[in-house]
PDB file of N, CA, C and O in Angstrom, chain B, residues numbered from 101:
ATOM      1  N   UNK B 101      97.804  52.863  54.143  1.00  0.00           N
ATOM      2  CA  UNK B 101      96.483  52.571  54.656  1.00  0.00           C
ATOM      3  C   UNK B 101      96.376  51.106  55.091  1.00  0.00           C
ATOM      4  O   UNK B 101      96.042  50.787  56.232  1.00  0.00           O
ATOM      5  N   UNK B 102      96.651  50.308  54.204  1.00  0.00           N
ATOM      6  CA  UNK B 102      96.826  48.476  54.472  1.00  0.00           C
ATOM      7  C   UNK B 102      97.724  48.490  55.531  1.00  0.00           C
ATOM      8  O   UNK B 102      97.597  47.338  55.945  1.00  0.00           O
ATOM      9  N   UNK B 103      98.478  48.978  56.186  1.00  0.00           N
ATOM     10  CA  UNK B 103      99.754  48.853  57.426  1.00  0.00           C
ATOM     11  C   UNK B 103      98.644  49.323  58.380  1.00  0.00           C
ATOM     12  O   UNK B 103      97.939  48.440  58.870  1.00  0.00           O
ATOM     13  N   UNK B 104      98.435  50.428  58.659  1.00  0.00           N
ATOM     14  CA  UNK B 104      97.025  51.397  59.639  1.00  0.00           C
ATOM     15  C   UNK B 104      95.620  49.774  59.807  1.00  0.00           C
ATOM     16  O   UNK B 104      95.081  49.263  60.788  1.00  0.00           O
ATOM     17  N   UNK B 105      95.572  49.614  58.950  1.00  0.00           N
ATOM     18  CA  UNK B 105      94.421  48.298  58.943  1.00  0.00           C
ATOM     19  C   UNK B 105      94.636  47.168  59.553  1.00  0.00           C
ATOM     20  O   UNK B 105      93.877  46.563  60.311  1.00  0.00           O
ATOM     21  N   UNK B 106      96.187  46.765  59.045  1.00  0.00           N
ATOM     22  CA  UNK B 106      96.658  45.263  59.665  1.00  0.00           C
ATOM     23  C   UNK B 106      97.368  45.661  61.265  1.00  0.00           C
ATOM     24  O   UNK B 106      97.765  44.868  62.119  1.00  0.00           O
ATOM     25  N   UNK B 107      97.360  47.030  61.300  1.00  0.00           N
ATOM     26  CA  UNK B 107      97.747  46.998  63.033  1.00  0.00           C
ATOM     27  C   UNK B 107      96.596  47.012  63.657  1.00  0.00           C
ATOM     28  O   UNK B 107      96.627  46.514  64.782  1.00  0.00           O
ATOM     29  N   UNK B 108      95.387  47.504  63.221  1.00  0.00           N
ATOM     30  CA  UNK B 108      94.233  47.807  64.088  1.00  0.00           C
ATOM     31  C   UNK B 108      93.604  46.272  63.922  1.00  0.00           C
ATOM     32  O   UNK B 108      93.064  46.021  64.999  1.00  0.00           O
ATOM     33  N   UNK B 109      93.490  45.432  63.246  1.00  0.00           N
ATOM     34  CA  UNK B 109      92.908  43.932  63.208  1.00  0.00           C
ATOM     35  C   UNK B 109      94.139  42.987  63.489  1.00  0.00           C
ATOM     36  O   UNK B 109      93.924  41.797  63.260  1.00  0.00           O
ATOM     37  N   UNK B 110      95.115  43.248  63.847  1.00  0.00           N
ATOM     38  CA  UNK B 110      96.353  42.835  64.611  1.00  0.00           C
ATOM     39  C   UNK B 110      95.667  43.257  66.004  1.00  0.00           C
ATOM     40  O   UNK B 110      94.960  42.339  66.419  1.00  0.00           O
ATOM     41  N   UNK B 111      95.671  43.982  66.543  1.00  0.00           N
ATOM     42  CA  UNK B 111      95.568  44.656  67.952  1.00  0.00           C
ATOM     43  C   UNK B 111      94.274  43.691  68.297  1.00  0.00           C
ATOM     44  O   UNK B 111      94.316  42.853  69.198  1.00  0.00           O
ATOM     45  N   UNK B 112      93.145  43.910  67.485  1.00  0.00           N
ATOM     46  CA  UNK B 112      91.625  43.252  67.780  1.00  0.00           C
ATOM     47  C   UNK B 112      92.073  41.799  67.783  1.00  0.00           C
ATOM     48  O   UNK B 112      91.529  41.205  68.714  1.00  0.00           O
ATOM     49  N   UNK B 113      92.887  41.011  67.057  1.00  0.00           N
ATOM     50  CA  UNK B 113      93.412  39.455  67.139  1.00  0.00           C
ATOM     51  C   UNK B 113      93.738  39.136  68.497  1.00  0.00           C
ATOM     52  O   UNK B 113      93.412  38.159  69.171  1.00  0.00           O
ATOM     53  N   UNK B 114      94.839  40.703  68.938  1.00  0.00           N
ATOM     54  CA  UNK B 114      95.861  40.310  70.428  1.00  0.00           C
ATOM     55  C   UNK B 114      94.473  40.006  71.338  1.00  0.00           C
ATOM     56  O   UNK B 114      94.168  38.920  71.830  1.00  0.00           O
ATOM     57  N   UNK B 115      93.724  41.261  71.423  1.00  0.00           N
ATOM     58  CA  UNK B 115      93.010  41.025  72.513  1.00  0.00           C
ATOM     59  C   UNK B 115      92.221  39.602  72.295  1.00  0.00           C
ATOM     60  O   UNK B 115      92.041  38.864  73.264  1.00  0.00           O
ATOM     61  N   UNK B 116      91.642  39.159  70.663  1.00  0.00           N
ATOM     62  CA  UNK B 116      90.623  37.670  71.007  1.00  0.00           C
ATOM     63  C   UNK B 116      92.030  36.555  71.699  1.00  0.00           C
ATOM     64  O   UNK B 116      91.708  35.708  72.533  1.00  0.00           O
ATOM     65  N   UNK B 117      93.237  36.650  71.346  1.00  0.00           N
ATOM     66  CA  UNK B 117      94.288  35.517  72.090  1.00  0.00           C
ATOM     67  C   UNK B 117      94.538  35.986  74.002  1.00  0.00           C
ATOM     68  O   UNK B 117      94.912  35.345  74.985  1.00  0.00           O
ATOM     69  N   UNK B 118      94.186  37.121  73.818  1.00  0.00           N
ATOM     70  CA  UNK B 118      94.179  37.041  75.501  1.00  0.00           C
ATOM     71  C   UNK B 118      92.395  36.311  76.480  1.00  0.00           C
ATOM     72  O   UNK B 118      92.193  35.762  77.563  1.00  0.00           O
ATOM     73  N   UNK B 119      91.682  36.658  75.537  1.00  0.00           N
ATOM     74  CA  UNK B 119      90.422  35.904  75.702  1.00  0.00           C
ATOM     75  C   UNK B 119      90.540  34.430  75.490  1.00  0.00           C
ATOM     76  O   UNK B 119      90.180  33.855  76.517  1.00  0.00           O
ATOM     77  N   UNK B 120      90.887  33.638  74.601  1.00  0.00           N
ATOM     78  CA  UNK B 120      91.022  32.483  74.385  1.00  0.00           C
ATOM     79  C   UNK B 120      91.913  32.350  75.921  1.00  0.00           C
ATOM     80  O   UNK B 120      91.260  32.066  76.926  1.00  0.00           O
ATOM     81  N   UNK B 121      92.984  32.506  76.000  1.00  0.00           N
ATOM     82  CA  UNK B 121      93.630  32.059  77.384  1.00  0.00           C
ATOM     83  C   UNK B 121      93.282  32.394  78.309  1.00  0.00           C
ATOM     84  O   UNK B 121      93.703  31.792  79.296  1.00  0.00           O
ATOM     85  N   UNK B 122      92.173  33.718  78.541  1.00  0.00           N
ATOM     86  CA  UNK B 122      91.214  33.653  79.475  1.00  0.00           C
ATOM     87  C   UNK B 122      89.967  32.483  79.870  1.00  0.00           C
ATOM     88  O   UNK B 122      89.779  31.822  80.891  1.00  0.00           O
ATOM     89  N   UNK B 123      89.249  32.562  78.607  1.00  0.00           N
ATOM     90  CA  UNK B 123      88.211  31.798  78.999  1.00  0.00           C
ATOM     91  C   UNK B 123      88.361  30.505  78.084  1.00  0.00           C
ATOM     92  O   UNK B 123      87.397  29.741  78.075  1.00  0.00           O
ATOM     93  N   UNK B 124      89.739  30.106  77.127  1.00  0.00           N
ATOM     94  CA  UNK B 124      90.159  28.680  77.421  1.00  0.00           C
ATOM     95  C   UNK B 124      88.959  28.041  76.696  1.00  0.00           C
ATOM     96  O   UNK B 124      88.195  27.153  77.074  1.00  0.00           O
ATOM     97  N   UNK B 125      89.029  29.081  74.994  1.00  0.00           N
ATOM     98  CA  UNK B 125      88.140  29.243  74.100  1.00  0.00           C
ATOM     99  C   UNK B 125      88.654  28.996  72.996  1.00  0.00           C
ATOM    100  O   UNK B 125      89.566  29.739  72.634  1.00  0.00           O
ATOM    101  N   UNK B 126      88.294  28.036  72.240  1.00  0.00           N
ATOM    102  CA  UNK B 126      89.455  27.872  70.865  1.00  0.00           C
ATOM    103  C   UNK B 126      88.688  28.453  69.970  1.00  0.00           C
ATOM    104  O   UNK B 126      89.386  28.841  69.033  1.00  0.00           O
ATOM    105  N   UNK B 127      87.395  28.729  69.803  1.00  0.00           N
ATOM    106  CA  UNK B 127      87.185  30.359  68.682  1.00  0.00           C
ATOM    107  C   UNK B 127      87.784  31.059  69.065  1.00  0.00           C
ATOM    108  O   UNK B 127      88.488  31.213  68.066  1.00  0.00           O
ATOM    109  N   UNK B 128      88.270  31.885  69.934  1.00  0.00           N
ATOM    110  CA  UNK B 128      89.017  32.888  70.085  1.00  0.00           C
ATOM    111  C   UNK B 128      90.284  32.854  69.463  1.00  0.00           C
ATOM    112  O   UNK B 128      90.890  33.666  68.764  1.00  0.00           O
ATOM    113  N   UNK B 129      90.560  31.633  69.914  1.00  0.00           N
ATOM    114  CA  UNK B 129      91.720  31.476  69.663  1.00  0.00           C
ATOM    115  C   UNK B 129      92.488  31.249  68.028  1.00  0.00           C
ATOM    116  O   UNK B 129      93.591  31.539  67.566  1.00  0.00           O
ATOM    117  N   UNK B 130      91.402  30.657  67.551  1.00  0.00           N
ATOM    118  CA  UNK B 130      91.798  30.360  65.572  1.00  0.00           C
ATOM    119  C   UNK B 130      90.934  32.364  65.096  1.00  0.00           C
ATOM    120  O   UNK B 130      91.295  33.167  64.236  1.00  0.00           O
ATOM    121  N   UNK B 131      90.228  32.422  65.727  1.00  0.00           N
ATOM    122  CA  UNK B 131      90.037  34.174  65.095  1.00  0.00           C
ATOM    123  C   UNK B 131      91.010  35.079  65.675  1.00  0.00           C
ATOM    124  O   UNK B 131      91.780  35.834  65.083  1.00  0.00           O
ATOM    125  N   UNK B 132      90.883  34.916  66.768  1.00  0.00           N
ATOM    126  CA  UNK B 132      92.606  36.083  66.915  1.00  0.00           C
ATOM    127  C   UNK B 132      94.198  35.349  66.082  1.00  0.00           C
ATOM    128  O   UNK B 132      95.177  35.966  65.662  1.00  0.00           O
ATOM    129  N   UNK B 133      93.973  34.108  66.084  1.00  0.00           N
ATOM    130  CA  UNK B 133      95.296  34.212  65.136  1.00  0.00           C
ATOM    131  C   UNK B 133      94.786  34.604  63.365  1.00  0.00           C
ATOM    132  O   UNK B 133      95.669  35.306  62.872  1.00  0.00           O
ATOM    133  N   UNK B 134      94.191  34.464  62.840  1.00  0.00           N
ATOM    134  CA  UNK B 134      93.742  34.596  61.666  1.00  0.00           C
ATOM    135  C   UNK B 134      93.422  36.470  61.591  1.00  0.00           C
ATOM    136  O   UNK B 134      93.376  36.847  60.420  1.00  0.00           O
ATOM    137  N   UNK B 135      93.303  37.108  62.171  1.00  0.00           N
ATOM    138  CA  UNK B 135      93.168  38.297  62.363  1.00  0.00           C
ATOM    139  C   UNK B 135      94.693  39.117  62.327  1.00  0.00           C
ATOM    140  O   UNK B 135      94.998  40.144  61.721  1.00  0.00           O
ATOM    141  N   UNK B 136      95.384  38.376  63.083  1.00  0.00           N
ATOM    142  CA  UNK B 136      96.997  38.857  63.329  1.00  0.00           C
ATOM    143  C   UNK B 136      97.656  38.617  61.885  1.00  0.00           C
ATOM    144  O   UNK B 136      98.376  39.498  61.416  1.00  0.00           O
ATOM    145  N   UNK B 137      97.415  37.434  61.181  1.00  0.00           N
ATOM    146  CA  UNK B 137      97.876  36.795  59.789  1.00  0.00           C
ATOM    147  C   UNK B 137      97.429  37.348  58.521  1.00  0.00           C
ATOM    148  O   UNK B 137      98.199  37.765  57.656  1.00  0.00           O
ATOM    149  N   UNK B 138      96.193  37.338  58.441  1.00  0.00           N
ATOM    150  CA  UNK B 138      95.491  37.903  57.173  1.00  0.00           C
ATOM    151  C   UNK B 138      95.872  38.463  56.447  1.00  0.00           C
ATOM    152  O   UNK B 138      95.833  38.154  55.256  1.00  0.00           O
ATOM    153  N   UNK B 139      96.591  39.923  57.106  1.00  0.00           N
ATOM    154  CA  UNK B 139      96.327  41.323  56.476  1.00  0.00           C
ATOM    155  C   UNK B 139      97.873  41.672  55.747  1.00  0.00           C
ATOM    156  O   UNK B 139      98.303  42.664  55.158  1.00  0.00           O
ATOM    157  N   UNK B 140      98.560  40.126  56.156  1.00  0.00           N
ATOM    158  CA  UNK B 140      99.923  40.629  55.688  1.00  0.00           C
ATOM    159  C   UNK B 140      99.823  39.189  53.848  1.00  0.00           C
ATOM    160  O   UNK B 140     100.824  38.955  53.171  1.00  0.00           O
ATOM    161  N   UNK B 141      98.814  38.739  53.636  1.00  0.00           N
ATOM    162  CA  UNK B 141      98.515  38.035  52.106  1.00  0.00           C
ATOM    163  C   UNK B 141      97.334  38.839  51.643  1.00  0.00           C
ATOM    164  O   UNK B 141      96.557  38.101  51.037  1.00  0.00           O
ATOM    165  N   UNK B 142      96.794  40.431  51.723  1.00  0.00           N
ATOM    166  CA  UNK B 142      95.909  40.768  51.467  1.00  0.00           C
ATOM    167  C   UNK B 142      96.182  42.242  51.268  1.00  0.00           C
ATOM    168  O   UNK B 142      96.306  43.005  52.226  1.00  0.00           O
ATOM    169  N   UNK B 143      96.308  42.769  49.548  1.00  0.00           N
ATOM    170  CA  UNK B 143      96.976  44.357  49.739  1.00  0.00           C
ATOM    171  C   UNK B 143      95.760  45.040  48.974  1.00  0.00           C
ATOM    172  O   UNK B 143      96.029  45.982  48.228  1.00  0.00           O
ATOM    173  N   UNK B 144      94.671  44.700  49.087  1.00  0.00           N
ATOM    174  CA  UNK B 144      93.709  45.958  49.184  1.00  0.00           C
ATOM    175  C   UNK B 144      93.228  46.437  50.175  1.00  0.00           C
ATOM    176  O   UNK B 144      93.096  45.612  51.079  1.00  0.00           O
ATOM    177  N   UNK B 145      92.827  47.666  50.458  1.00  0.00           N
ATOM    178  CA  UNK B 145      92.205  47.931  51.810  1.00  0.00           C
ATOM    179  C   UNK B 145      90.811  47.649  52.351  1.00  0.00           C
ATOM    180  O   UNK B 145      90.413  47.303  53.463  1.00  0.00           O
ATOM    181  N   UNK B 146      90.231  47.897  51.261  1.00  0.00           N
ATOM    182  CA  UNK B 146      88.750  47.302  51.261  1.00  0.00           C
ATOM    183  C   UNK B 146      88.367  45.974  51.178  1.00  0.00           C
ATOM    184  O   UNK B 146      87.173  45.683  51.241  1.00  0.00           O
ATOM    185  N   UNK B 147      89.591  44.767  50.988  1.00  0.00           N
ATOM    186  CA  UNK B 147      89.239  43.727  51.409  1.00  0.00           C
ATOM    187  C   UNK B 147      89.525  43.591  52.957  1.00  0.00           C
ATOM    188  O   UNK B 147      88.770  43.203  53.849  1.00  0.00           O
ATOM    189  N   UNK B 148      90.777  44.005  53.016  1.00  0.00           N
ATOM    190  CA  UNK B 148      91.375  43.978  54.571  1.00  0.00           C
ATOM    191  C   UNK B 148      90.044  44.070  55.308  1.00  0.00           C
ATOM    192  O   UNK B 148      89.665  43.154  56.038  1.00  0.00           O
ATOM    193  N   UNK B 149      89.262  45.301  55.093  1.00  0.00           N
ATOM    194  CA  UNK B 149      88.272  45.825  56.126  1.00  0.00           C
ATOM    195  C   UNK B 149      86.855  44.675  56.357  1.00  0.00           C
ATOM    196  O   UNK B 149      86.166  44.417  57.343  1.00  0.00           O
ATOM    197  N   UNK B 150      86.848  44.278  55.223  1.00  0.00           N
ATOM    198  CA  UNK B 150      85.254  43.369  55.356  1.00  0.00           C
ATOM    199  C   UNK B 150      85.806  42.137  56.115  1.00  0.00           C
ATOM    200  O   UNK B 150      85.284  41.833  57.187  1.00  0.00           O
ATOM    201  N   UNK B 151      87.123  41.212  55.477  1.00  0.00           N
ATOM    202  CA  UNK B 151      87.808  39.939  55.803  1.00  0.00           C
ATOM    203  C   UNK B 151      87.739  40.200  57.574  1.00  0.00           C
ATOM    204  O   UNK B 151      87.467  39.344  58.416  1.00  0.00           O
ATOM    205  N   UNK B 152      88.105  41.788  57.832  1.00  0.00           N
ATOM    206  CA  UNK B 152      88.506  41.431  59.243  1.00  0.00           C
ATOM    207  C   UNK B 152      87.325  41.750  60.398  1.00  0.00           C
ATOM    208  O   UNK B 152      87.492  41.607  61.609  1.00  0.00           O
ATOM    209  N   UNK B 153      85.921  42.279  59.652  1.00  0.00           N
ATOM    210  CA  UNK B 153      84.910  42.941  60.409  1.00  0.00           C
ATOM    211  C   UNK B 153      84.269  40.778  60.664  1.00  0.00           C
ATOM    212  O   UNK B 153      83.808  40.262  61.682  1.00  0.00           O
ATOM    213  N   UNK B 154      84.466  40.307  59.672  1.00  0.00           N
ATOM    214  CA  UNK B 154      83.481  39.176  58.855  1.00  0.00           C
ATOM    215  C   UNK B 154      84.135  38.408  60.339  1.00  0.00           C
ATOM    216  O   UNK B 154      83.416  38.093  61.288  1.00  0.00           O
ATOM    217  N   UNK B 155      85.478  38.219  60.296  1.00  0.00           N
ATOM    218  CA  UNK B 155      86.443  37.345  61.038  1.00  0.00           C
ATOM    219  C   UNK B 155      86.425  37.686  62.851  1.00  0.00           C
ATOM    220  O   UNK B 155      86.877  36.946  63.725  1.00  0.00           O
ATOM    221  N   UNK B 156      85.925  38.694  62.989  1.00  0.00           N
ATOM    222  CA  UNK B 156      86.032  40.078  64.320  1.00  0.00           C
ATOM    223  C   UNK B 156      84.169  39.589  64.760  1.00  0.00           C
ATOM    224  O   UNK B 156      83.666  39.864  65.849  1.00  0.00           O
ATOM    225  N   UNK B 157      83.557  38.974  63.826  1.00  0.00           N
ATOM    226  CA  UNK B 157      82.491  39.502  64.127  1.00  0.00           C
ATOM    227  C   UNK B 157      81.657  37.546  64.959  1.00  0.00           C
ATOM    228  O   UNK B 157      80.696  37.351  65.702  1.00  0.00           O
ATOM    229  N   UNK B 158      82.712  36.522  64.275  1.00  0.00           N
ATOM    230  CA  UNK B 158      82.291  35.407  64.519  1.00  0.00           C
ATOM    231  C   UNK B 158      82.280  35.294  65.814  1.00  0.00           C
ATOM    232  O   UNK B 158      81.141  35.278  66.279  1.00  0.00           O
ATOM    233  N   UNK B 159      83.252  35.196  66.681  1.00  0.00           N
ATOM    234  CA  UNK B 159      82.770  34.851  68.300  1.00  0.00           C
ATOM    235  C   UNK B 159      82.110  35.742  69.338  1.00  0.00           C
ATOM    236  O   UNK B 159      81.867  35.628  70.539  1.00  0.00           O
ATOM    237  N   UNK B 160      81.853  36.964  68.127  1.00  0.00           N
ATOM    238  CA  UNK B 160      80.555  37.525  68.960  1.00  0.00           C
ATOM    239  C   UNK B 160      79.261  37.123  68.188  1.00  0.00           C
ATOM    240  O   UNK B 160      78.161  37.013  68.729  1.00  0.00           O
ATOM    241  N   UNK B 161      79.537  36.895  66.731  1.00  0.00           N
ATOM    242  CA  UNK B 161      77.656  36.082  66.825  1.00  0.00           C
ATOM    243  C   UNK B 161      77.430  34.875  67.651  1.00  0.00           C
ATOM    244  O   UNK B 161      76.349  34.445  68.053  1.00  0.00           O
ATOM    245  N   UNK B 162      78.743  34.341  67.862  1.00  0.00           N
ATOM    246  CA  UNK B 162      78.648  32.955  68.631  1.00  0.00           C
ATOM    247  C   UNK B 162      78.535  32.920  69.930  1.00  0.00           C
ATOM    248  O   UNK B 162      78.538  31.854  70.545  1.00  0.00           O
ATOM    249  N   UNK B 163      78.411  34.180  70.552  1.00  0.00           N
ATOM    250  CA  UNK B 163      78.238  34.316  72.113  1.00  0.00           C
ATOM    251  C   UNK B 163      77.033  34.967  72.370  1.00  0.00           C
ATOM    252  O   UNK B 163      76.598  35.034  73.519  1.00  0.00           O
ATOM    253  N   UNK B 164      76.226  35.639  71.054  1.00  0.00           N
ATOM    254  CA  UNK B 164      74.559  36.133  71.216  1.00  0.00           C
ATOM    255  C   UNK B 164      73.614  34.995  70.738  1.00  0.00           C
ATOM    256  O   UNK B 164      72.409  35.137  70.534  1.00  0.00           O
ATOM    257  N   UNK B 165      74.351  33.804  70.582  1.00  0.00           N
ATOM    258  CA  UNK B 165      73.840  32.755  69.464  1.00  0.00           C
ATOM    259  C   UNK B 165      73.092  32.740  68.351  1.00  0.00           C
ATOM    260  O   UNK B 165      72.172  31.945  68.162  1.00  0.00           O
ATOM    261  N   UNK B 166      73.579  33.923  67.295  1.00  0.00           N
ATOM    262  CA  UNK B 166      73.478  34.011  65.890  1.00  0.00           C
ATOM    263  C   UNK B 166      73.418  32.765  64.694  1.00  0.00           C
ATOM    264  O   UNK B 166      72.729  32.515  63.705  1.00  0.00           O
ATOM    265  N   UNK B 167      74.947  31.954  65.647  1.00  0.00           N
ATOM    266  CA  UNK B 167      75.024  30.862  65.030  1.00  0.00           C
ATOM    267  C   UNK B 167      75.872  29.867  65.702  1.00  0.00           C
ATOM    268  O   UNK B 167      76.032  28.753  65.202  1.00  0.00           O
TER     269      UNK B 167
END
């Protein structure tokens, strides 16, 4: 289940690092690498899931200006 988790918040990382070199964004860029990294110092699944919704979720509150 933790492998199934760290590929799917792996995959969501790739795409924020193709955004960062799109729009040349360094949130993107420290949350898609931290997304790709995480899940391999983290062997519960239910942390995996919140760490990576919490981490997935910052440069979109930061683009509705949440914060």
């Amino acid at each position: 289940m933790t492998l199934f988790l760290g590929l799917v918040f792996g995959a969501i990382g790739t795409v924020y690092l193709a955004l960062a070199k799109k729009e040349h964004d360094v949130m993107y860029l420290l949350c898609g690498f931290a997304l790709i990294v995480y899940p391999y110092f983290i062997d519960n699944a239910v942390l995996i899931i919140v760490i990576g919704v919490a981490i997935a979720a910052i440069p979109i509150g930061r683009a509705k200006g949440w914060f």
